[in-house]
C-alpha positions in Angstrom: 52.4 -70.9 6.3 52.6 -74.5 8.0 56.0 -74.8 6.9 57.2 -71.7 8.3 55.8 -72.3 11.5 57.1 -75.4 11.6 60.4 -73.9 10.6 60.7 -71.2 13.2 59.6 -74.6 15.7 62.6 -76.1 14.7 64.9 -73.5 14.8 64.0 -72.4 18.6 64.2 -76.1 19.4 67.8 -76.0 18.0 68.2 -73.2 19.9 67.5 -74.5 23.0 69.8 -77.5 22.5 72.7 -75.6 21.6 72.6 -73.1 24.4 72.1 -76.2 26.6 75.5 -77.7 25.0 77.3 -74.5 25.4 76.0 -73.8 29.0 75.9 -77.2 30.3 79.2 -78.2 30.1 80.9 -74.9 30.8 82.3 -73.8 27.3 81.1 -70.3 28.4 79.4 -68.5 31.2 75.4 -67.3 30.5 76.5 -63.8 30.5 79.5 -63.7 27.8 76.9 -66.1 25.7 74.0 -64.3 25.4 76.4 -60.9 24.8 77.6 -63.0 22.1 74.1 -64.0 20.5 73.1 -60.4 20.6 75.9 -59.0 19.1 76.0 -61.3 16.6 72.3 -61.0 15.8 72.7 -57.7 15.5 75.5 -57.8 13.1 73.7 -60.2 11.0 70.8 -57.5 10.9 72.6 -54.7 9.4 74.3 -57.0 7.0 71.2 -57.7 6.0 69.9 -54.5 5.7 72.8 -52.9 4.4 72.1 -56.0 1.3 68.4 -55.0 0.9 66.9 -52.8 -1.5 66.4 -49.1 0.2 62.9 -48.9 2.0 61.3 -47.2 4.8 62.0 -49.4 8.1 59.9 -48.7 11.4 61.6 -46.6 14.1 64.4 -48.4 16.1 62.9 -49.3 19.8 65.3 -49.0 22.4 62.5 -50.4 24.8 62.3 -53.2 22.6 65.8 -54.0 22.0 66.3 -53.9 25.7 63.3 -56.6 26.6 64.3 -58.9 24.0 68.2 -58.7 25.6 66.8 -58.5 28.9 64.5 -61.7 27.6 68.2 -63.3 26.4 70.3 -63.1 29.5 67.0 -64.3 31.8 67.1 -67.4 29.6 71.3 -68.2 29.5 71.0 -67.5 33.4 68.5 -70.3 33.7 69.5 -72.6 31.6 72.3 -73.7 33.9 69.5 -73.7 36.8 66.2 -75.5 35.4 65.2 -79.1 33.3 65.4 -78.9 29.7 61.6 -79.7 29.5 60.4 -76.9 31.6 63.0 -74.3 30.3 61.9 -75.5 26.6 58.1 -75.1 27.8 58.5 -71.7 29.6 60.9 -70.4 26.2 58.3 -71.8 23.5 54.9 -70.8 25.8 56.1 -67.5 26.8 57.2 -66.5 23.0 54.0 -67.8 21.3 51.7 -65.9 24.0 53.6 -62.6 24.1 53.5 -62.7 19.7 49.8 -63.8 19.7 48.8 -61.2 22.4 50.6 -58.0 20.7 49.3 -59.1 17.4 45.5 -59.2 19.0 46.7 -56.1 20.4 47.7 -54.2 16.9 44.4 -55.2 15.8 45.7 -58.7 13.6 43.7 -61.4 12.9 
């Protein structure tokens, strides 16, 4: 479980650097970039459901899929505006306080 954590703590960390390389030095605007992330991600996702054995999946969330692009863009806006340590703080706080709260909310433990 520790390792995954830790894993998923990497991997935003690498996040944040890359989208920091891309945005800082003007490879590509925040808009076009986080347009890009999305549809990439969501590519990925029906690749990888399209590989999976057949299942029942929840219902798609249109609400959903909008906060987490609407959560996207906010972030490539302000990474060309804000520190690396405060962005990195509001980005990692703000994600591990939204999943803790819904999962206290869905009854988890």
């Amino acid at each position: 479980m520790y390792s995954r954590v830790a894993l998923a703590m990497v991997a935003f960390a690498a996040n944040s650097v890359l989208c920091r390389l891309a945005l800082q030095q003007q490879h590509i605007d925040p808009i076009s970039f986080s347009g890009l992330r999305i549809v990439g991600g969501a590519v990925m996702l029906g690749l990888m459901l399209l590989g999976s054995r057949p299942r029942r999946y929840p219902e798609f969330s249109w609400v959903n899929a909008s906060l987490l692009s609407a959560y996207a863009f906010a972030f490539s806006v302000a990474y060309v505006a804000i520190d690396t340590g405060t962005g990195a703080l509001l980005l990692f706080g703000t994600v591990q306080l939204i999943m803790t709260a819904w999962g206290l909310c869905k009854g988890e433990k």
